[in-house]
C-alpha positions as CSV (number, residue, x, y, z in Angstrom):
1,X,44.1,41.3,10.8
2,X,46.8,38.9,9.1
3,X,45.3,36.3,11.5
4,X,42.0,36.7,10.4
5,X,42.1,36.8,6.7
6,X,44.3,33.4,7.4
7,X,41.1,31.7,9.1
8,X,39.1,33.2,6.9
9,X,41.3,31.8,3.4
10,X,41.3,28.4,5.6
11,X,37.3,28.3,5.8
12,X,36.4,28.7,2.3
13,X,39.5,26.8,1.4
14,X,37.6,24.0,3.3
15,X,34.2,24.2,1.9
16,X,35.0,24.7,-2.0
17,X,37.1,20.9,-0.9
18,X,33.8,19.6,0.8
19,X,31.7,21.1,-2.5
20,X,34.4,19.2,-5.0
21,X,34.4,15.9,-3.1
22,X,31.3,16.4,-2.9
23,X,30.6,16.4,-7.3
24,X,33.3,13.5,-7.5
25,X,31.3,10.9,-5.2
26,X,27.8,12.4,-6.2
27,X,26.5,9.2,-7.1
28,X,28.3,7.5,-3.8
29,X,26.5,10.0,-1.8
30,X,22.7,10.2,-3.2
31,X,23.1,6.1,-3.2
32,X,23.7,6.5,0.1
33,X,20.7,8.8,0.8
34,X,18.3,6.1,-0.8
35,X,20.1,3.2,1.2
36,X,17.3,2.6,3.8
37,X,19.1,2.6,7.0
38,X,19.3,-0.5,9.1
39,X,17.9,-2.0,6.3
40,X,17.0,-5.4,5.6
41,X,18.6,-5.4,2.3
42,X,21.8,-7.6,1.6
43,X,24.8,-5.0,2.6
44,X,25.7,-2.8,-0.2
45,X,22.2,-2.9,-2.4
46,X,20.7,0.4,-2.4
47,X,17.3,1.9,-3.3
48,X,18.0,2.5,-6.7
49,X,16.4,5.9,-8.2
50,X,15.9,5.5,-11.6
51,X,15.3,8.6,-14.2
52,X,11.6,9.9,-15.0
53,X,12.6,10.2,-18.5
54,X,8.9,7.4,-18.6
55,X,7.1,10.8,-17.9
56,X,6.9,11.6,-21.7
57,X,6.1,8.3,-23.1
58,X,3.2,7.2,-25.3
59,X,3.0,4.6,-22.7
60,X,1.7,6.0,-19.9
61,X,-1.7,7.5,-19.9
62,X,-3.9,9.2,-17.9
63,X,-7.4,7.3,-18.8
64,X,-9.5,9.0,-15.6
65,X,-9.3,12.6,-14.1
66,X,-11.2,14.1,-11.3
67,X,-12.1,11.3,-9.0
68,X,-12.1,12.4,-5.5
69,X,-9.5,10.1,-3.3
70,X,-9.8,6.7,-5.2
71,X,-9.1,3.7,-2.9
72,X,-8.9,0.5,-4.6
73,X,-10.0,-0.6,-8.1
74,X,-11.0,-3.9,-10.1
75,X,-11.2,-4.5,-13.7
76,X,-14.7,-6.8,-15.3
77,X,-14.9,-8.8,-17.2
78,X,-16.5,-6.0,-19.8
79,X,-12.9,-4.0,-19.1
80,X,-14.8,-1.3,-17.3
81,X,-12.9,-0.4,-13.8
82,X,-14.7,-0.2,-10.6
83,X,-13.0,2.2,-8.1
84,X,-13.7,3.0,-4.7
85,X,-14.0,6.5,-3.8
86,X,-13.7,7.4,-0.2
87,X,-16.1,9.7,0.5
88,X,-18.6,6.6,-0.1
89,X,-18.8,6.3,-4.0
90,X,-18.7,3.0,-6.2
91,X,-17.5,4.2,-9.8
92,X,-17.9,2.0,-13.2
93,X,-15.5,3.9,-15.1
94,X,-15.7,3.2,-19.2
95,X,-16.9,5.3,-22.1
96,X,-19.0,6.3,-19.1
97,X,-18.9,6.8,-15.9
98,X,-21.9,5.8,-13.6
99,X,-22.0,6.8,-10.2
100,X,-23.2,4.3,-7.1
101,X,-23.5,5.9,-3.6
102,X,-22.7,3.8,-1.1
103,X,-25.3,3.9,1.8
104,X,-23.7,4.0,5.5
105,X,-20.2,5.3,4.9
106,X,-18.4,7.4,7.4
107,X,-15.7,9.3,6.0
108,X,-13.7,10.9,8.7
109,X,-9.8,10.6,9.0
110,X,-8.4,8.0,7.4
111,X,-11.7,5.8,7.1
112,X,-14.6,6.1,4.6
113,X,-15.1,3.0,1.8
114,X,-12.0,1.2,1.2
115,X,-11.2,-1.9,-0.2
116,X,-13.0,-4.1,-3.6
117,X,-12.5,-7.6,-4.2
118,X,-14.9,-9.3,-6.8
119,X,-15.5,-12.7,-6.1
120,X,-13.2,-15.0,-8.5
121,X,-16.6,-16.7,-10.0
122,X,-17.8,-13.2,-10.9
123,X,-19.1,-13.9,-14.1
124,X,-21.8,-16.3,-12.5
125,X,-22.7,-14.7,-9.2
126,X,-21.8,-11.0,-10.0
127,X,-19.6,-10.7,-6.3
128,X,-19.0,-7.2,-5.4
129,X,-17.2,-6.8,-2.2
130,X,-16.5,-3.9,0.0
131,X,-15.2,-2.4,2.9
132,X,-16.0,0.5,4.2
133,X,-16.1,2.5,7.7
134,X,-19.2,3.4,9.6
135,X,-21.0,4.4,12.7
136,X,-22.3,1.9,15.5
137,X,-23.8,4.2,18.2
138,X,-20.8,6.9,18.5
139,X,-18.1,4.4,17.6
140,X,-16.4,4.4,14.7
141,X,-16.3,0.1,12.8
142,X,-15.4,-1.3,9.7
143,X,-16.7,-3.8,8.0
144,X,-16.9,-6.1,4.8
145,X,-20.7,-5.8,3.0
146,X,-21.0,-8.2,-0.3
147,X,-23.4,-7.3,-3.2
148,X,-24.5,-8.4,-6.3
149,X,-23.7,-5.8,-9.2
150,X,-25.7,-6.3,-12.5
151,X,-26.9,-3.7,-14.7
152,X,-24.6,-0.9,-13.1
153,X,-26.8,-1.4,-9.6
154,X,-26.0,-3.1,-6.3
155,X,-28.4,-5.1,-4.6
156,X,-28.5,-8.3,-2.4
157,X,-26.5,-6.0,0.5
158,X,-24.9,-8.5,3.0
159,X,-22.7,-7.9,6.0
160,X,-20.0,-10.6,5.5
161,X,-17.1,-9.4,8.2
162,X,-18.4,-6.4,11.4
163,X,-17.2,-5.0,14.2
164,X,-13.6,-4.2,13.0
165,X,-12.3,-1.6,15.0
166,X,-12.5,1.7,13.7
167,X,-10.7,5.3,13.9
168,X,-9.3,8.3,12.7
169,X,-6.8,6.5,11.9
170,X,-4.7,3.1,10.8
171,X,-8.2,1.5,9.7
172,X,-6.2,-0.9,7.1
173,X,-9.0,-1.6,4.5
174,X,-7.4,-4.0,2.2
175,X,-9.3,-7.1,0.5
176,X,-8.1,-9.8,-1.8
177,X,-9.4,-13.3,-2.9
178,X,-6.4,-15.0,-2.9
179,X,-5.1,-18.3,-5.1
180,X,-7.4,-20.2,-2.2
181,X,-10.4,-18.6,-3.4
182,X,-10.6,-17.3,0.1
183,X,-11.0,-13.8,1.1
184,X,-7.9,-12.0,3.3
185,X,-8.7,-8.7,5.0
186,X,-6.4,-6.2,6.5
187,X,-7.4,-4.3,9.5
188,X,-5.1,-1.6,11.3
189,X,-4.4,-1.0,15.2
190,X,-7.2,1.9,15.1
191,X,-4.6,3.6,17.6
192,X,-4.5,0.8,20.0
193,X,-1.4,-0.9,19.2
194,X,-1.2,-3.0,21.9
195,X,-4.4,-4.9,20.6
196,X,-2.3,-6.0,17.9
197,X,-0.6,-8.5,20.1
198,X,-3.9,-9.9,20.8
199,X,-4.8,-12.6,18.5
200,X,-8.1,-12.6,19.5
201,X,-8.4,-9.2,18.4
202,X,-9.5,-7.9,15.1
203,X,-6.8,-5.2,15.7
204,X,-3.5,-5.1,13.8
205,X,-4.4,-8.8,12.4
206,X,-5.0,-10.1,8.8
207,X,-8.4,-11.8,8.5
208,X,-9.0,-14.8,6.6
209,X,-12.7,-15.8,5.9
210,X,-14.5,-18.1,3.4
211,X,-17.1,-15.8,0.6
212,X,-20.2,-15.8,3.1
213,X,-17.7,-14.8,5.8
214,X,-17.4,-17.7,7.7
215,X,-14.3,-19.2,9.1
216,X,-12.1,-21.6,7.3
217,X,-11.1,-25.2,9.5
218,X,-7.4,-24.1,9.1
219,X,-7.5,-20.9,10.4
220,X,-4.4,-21.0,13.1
221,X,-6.9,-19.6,16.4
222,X,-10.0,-21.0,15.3
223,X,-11.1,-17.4,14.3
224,X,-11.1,-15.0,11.5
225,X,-7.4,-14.6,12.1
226,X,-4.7,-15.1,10.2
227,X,-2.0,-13.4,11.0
228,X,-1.4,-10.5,13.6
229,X,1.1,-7.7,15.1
230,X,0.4,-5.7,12.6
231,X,0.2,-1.9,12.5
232,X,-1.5,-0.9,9.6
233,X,-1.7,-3.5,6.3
234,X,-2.1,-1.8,2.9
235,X,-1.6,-4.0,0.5
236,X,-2.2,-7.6,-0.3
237,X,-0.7,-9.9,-3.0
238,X,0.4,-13.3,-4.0
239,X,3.1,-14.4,-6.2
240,X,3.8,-17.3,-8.4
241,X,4.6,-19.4,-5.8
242,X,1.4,-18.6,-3.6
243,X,3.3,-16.9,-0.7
244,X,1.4,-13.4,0.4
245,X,3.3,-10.3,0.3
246,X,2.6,-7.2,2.1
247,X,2.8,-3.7,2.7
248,X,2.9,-1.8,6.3
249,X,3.1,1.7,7.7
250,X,5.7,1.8,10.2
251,X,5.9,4.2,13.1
252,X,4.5,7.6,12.1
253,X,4.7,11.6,13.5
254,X,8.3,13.1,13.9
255,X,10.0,9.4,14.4
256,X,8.4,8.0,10.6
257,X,9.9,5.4,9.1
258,X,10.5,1.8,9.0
259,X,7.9,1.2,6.7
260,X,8.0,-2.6,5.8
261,X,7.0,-5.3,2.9
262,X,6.2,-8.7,5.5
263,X,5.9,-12.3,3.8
264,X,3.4,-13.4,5.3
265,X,2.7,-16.9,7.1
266,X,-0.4,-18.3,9.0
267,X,-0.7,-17.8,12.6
268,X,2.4,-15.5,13.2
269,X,3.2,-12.4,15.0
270,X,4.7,-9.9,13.0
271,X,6.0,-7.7,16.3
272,X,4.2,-4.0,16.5
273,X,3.9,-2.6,18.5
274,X,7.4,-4.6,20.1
275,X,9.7,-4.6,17.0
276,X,10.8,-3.3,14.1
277,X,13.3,-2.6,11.8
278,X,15.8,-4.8,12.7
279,X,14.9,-5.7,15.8
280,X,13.9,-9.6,17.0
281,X,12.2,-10.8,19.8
282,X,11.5,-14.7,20.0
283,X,8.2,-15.6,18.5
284,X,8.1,-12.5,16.4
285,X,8.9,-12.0,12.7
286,X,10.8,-9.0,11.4
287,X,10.1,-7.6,8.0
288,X,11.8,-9.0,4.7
289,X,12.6,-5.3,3.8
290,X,12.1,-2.2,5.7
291,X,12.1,1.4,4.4
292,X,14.6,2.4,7.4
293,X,14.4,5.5,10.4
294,X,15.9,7.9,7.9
295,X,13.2,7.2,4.7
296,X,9.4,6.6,4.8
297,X,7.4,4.7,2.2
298,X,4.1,5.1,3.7
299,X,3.4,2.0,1.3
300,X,-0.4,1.4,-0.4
301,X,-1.3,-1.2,-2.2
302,X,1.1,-3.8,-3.8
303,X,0.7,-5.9,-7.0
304,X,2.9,-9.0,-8.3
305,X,4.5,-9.5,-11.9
306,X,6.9,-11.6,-13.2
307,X,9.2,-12.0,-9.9
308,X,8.6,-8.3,-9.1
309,X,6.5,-6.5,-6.6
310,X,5.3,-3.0,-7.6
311,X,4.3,-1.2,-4.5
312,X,2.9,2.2,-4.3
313,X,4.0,5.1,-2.0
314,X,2.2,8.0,-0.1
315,X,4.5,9.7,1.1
316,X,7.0,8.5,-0.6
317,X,5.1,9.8,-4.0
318,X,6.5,6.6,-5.9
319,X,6.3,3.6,-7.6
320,X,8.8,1.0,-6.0
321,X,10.0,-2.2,-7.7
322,X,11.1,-4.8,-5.6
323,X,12.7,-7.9,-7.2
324,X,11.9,-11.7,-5.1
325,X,14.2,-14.3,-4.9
326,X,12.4,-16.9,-3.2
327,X,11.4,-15.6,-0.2
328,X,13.9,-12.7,-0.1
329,X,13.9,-9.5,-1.9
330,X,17.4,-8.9,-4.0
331,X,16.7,-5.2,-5.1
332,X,14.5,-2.5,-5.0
333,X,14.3,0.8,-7.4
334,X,12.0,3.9,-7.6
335,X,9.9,5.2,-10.3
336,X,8.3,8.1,-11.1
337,X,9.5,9.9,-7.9
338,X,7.5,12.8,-7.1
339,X,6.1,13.0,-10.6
340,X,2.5,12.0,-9.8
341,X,2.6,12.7,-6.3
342,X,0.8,10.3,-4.0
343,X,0.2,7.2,-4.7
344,X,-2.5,4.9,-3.6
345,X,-3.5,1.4,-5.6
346,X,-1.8,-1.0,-7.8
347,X,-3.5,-3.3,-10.0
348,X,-1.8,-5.4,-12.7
349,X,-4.5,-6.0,-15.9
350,X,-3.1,-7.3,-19.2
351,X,0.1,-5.7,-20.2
352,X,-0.2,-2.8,-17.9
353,X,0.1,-1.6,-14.4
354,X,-2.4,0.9,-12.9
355,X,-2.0,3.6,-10.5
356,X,-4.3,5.9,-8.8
357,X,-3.2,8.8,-7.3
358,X,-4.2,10.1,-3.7
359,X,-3.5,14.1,-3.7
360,X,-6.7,15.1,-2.9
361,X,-6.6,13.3,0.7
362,X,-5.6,16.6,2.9
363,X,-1.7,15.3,2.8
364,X,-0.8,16.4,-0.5
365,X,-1.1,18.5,-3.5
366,X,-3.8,18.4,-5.8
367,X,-2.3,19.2,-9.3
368,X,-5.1,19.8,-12.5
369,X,-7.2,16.6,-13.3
370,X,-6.5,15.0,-9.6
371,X,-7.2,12.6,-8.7
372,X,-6.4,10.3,-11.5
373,X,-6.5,7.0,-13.0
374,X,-2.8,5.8,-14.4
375,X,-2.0,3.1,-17.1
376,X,1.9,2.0,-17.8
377,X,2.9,-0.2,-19.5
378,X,4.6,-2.8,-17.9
379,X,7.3,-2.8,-20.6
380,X,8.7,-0.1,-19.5
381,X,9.6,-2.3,-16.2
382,X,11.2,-5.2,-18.3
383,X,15.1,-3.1,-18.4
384,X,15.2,-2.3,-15.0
C-alpha cells in the first residue's frame, strides 16, 4: 500500500511540475505552436498571434450582411462594390443593392462564379470580367466571359479564356490586371495533379492573356501559360516593385498543410504535385513561405500595402500579415483569429482593407448576418 501511495505522490508530483513549467514558458510554448513547422521562415521568427482587442473598434465595420458565399469583389469608380456570389450572382452593392444573375453557372463543389477583374480603362469601355464554372456536355469547365456593365446591366457577353478544366474541386478562379495591363488567371489541378507538370496544360498553371484573350509575344511556351506546378492559386497580387505574389492550398484531407505564398516568375515550375515544403528538386521552385505539416492556412485571396501582404484564410479563419523584404518575407502575424470565421477576399480601396467572409460555404459556421462585407481600417495595421 506504502508502495503505491509512493507512485501515486510521484505522479501528480510530476504533472502539477509539467502544469507550472508549463505557465512559466507559456509564451515559449504557444510561439512554438504558431511556428510553421519546416518552415521557410528565417530560424527563430514565429507566426506571431496578435490580440483581437481590433474586434471592438469604430474602425471596423460591417457595411454588407447576408450575401450568400461572396467570392471576389471590385470597387467603381462611383464607390459602389461589385461582388461575386457563387451560386451565379453579380451584386452592385451601395445605398442599394441590385441583383444580376449570371446565366450559365454551375455551382457544384468548389466551382460556381468566381473571380472579377475590371478592365484598368473602365471608365471608358465599362470592362467587367468574370470567371465562372459551367457545363460542356457532362463535364464540368471554367472559363473567363468579359462584359460591358452600364446602367447596373451586363451586355456585350464574350468568352475571353475556355476550356479550363473543371471539378468539384481545386478550380482556382482568380483574375487580376496586373501593372502590365494584362490579365493573369489562376486555374487549379481539378484533381489531376499530375497535369500540373504539364505546361501545355491549363491545369495547375497561371494564365497570362492580353484583354480580348489573346496571347501575349512574351509568354515563356508560346501559350496562355505563365507559370505552372501549381495546385490550387487563390490569390493574386503585385507589389511596389511589380513582382507577383501568391497564395496556394497545399496538400489537403488528414495530411493538410503546407499551404504556401509563391513569388512568382514567368515560365517556372513551382513543383506540385513533386515538392513542397521544404523540399527541392532541380528545375523546381519551393515556396517563399509555407504554412508547415502541423498548421493549415487554406489561403484566399491576397492584397499588397505598404511592404505588406494581407492574405486571407479559410480554414485558418484569419487575416495574415506578411512583411516583404525584397523578395523574402521577414515576418508574418495573425489577426482577427477566429473572430469572423472564414475568410475569403482581400481588396485594398483608400485607407481600408476589405474582407468578406465565406461561412456559408458547407465548411463552416454561419453566425447572424453571414456572409458579410468587412471594412478595416488599415491603420490599425501601421503598429504591428
Amino acid at each position: 500500500m506504502k508502495t503505491m501511495n509512493k507512485k501515486i505522490a510521484i505522479f501528480v508530483f510530476t504533472i502539477l511540475l509539467i502544469i507550472t513549467l508549463g505557465y512559466l514558458n507559456k509564451d515559449k510554448i504557444i510561439a512554438s505552436f504558431f511556428k510553421p513547422s519546416n518552415s521557410t521562415i528565417p530560424s527563430g521568427l514565429a507566426v506571431k498571434e496578435l490580440s483581437n482587442q481590433y474586434t471592438d473598434l469604430p474602425d471596423i465595420e460591417v457595411i454588407a450582411e447576408d450575401l450568400e458565399i461572396p467570392w471576389e469583389m471590385a470597387f467603381l469608380p462611383s464607390g459602389e462594390t461589385l461582388i461575386t456570389e457563387r451560386p451565379g450572382r453579380l451584386l452592385i452593392v451601395g445605398d442599394d443593392r441590385n441583383v444580376i444573375p449570371i446565366e450559365g453557372v454551375e455551382h457544384v463543389g468548389e466551382g460556381g462564379l468566381l473571380g472579377l477583374a475590371l478592365h484598368p480603362d473602365f471608365e471608358n469601355n465599362n470592362w467587367v470580367y468574370l470567371y465562372l464554372t459551367t457545363l460542356q456536355g457532362d463535364a464540368l469547365v471554367n472559363r473567363v466571359e468579359r462584359y460591358r456593365l452600364e446602367n447596373n446591366l451586363l451586355s456585350d457577353r464574350q468568352v475571353i479564356v475556355e476550356n479550363i478544366p473543371g471539378a468539384m474541386y481545386h478550380d482556382g478562379g482568380r483574375i487580376e490586371f496586373g501593372p502590365d495591363r494584362l490579365l493573369y488567371i489562376s486555374t487549379g489541378d481539378a484533381g489531376k495533379d499530375d497535369q500540373a507538370q504539364n505546361n501545355q496544360s491549363l491545369n495547375g498553371t497561371i494564365l497570362r492573356v492580353s484583354d480580348d484573350g489573346s496571347i501575349p509575344q512574351d509568354n515563356p511556351f508560346n501559350s496562355m501559360v505563365f507559370s505552372y506546378g501549381h495546385r490550387n492559386v487563390q490569390g493574386l497580387a503585385w507589389d511596389d516593385q511589380a513582382n507577383l505574389w501568391i497564395t496556394e492550398h497545399g496538400r489537403s484531407g488528414v495530411k493538410s498543410g503546407f499551404d504556401e505564398l509563391n513569388l512568382i516568375k514567368s515560365g517556372q515550375n513551382y513543383g506540385w504535385p513533386i515538392i513542397e515544403g521544404d523540399e527541392e528538386q532541380a528545375g523546381m521552385i519551393k515556396p517563399v513561405l509555407h504554412s508547415g505539416a502541423e498548421e493549415t492556412w487554406a489561403p484566399g485571396d491576397v492584397a499588397y500595402y505598404q511592404g505588406k501582404l494581407f492574405f486571407t484564410g479559410l480554414r485558418g479563419a484569419s487575416l495574415y500579415q506578411a512583411t516583404v523584404d525584397g523578395e523574402t518575407v521577414s515576418s508574418i502575424k495573425r489577426h482577427f483569429s477566429g473572430e469572423f470565421g472564414r475568410l475569403r477576399a482581400a481588396r485594398i480601396y483608400g485607407d481600408y482593407i476589405y474582407l468578406t467572409t465565406s461561412n456559408r460555404d458547407g465548411r463552416g459556421i454561419s453566425n447572424d448576418g453571414d456572409d458579410k462585407l468587412i471594412r478595416i481600417k488599415l491603420s490599425l495595421f501601421e503598429e504591428n
